[in-house]
N, C-alpha and C positions, 0 to 999 in steps of 0.2 A: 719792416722789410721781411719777405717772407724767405726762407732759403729751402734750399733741394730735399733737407730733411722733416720737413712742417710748414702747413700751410699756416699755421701762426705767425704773426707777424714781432718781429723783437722789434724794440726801441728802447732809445736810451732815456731814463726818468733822471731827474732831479730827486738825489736823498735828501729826505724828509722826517719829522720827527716822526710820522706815518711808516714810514717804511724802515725809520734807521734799523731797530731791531730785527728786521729783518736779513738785512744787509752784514748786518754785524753776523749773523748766525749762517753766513753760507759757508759751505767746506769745501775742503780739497780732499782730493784721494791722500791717503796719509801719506806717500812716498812725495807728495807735494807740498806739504806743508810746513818746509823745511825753506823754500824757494822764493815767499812773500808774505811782507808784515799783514799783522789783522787787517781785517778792513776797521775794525773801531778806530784800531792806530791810526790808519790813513786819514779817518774823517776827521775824528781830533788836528791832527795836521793840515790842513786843509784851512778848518776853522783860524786858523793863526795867519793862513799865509793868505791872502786875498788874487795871489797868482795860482793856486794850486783849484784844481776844478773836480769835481765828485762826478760820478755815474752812478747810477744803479742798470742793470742792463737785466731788461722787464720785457716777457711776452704776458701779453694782456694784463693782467691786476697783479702777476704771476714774479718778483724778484727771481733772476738764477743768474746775474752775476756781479761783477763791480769793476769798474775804470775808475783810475784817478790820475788826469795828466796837468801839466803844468807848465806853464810859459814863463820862459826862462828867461830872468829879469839881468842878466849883468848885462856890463856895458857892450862885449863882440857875444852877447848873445840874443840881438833883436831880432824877433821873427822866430825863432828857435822854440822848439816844445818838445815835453819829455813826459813819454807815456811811462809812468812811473806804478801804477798798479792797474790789472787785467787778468781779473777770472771770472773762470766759469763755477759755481757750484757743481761738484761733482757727480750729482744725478743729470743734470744737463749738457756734460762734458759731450764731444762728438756728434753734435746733431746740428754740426753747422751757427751754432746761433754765436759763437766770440767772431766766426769772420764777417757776420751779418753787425756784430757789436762792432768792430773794430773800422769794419768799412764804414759805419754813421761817425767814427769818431773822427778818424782821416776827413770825412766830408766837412763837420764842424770843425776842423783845426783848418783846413783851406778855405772857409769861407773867413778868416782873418787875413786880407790882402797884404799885412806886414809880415805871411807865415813862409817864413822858406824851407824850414827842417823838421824833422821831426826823429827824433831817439829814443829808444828801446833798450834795455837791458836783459839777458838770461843766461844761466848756467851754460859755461861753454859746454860744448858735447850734447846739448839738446838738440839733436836731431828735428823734431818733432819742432820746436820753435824756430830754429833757423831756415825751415822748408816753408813755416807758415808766414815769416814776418817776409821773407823773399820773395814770394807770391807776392805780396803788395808793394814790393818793389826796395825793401831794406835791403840795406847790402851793411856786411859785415866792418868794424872797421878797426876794432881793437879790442883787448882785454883792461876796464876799466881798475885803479885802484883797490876796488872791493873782491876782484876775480869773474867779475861780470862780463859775457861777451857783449859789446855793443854793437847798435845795428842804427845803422840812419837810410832818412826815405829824404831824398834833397826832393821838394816841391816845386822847384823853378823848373826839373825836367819833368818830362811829359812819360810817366807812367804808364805798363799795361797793369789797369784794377784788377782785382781779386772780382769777379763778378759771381755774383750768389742771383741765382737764377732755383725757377720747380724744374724737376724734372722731369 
């Protein structure tokens, strides 16, 4: 999908033993890296849990980020999924490509016809994430356990998208 800031196209890849290293080695600006587990961590995790899903989020051959969500197995939480890891590698931060990521990932979590929710977690007082996950239509809904503001996107109502268009 191409967005307003590159005529490149992002997709989301399948981590691989090809790409893990790569995936493992992408950063965050240091004032971020306070904010979300490695990605090694996530993938280890992942490996154990057969609900938890990997991304690498790749323009052309090119790794610069990583998703990792998960469909959430208890009994009042069928349909329900939790975007539990989403960055961008720090050289690629602002150029459009996590709402180009994020919008592929919303598209494959609603193409599960049992999918009605979908949840987010980030530092309250993120500005900057509360503007972004709202635009796709998350609405704020509480301060989780860990200090996390959560955000849910209910899929049964009829959203305005985040649309990533050239300009």
């Amino acid at each position: 999908m191409a967005n307003a800031f590159s005529s490149r196209a992002v997709a989301l890849c399948p981590v691989t033993k090809d790409n893990f290293e790569t995936v493992a080695e992408l950063e965050l600006h240091p004032h971020q890296r306070a904010f979300l587990a490695s990605n090694s961590y996530s993938i280890a995790q992942a490996s154990f849990h057969s609900n938890y899903h990997t991304r690498a989020i790749c323009i052309d051959r090119d790794v610069i980020g990583f998703m990792m969500f998960v469909a959430l197995d208890g009994d009042d939480e069928h349909g329900e999924y939790g975007i539990w890891r989403f960055m961008i590698d720090q050289r690629h931060q602002g150029q459009g490509h996590g709402r180009a990521a994020l919008t592929m990932l919303l598209d494959e979590i609603r193409r599960d016809a049992a999918a009605t929710r979908v949840w987010i977690s980030y530092i309250p007082g993120n500005a900057v994430a509360s503007r972004f996950y709202a635009s796709f239509g998350f609405v704020e809904t509480d301060i989780d356990d860990e200090g996390e503001m959560v955000a849910l996107l209910d899929l049964t109502i009829k959203h305005h998208t985040a649309v990533v268009t050239q300009a």
